[in-house]
DRENLO-886522 format. One record per residue (C-alpha): residue number from 1; residue in three letters; x, y negated, z negated. Coordinates in nm, 4 decimals. Each point is the difference from the previous one (the first is absolute). Layout:
BEGIN
SITE  vodo  torpa        c1        c2        c3
SITE   NUM    Ala         X         Y         Z
...
END
This chain:
BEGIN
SITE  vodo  torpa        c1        c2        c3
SITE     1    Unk   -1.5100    8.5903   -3.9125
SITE     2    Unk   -0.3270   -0.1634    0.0443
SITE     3    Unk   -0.1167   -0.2802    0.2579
SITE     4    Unk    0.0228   -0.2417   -0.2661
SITE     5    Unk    0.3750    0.0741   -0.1071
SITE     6    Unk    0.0626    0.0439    0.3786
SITE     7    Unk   -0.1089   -0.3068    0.0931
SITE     8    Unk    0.1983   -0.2363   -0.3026
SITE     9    Unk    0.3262    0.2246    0.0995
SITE    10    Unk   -0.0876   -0.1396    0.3831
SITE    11    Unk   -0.0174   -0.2992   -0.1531
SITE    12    Unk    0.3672   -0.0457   -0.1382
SITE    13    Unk    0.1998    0.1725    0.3015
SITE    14    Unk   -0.2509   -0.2227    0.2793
SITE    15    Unk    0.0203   -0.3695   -0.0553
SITE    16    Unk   -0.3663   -0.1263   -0.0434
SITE    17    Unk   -0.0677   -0.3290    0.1711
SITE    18    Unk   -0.3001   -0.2894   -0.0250
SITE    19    Unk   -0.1092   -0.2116    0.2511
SITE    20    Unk    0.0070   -0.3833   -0.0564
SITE    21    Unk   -0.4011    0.0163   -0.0084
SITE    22    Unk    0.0217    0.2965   -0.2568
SITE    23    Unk    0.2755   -0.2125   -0.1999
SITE    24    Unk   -0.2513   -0.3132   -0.0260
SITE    25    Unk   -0.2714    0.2477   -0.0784
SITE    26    Unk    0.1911    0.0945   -0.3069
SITE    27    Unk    0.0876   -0.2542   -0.0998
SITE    28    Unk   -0.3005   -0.2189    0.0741
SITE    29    Unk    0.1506   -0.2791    0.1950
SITE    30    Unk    0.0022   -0.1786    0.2903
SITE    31    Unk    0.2904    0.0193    0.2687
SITE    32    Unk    0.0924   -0.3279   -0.1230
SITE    33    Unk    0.0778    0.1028   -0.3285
SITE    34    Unk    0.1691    0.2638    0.1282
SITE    35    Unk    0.2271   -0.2221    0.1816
SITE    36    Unk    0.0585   -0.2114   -0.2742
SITE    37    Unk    0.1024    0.2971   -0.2274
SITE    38    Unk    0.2717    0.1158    0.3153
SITE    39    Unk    0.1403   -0.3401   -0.0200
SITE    40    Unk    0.0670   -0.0203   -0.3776
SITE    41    Unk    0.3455    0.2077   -0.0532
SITE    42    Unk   -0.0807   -0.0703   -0.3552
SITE    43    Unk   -0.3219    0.2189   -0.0085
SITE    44    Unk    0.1960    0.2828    0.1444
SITE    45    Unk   -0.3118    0.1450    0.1954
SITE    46    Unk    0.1238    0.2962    0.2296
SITE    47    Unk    0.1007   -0.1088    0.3572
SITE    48    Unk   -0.1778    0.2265    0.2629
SITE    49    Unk    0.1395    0.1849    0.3100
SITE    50    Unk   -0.1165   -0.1564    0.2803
SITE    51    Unk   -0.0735    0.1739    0.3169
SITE    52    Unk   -0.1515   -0.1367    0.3305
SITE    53    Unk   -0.1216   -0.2991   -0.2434
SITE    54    Unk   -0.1698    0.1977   -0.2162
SITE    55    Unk    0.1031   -0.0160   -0.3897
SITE    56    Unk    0.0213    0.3151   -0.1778
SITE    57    Unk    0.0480    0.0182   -0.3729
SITE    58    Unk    0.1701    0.2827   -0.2179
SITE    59    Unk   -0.3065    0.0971   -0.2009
SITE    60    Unk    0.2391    0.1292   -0.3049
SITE    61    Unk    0.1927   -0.3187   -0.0137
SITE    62    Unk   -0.3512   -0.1707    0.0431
SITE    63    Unk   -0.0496    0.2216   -0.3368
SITE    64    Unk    0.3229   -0.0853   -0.1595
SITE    65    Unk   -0.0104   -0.3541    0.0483
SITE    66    Unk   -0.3626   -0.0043   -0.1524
SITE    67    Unk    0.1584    0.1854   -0.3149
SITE    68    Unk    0.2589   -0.2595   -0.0430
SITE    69    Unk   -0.2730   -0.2812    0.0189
SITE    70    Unk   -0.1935    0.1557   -0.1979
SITE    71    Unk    0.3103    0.0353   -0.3196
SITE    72    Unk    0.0609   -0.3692    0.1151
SITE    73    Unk   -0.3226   -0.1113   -0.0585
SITE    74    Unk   -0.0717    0.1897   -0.3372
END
């Protein structure tokens, strides 16, 4: 098995999470926005775990819900 193979079957046992700075960063918004798209249950954007006030998002439903925008929007 080699580092790379390794590392991507890490990947699906370990949940992988972002920071709310690396989410905005993705995304390329401001923590406004990312408010905004918490508060609309319509948009559907993934709710993070939140520990000692800080928001952590489930990068690969970050990645899913970006595939479903994306069919939406085609």
């Amino acid at each position: 098995m080699t580092a790379q193979t390794s590392a991507h079957a890490d990947e699906q046992t370990d949940p992988v999470y972002m920071t709310a700075p690396q989410v905005l960063a993705r995304f390329q918004i401001t923590d406004m926005t990312l408010w905004r798209w918490l508060q609309d249950e319509k948009l559907g954007f993934p709710r993070p775990l939140v520990i000692n006030r800080r928001r952590l998002f489930l990068k690969s439903a970050l990645v899913e819900w970006e595939r479903t925008r994306a069919g939406q929007l085609a």
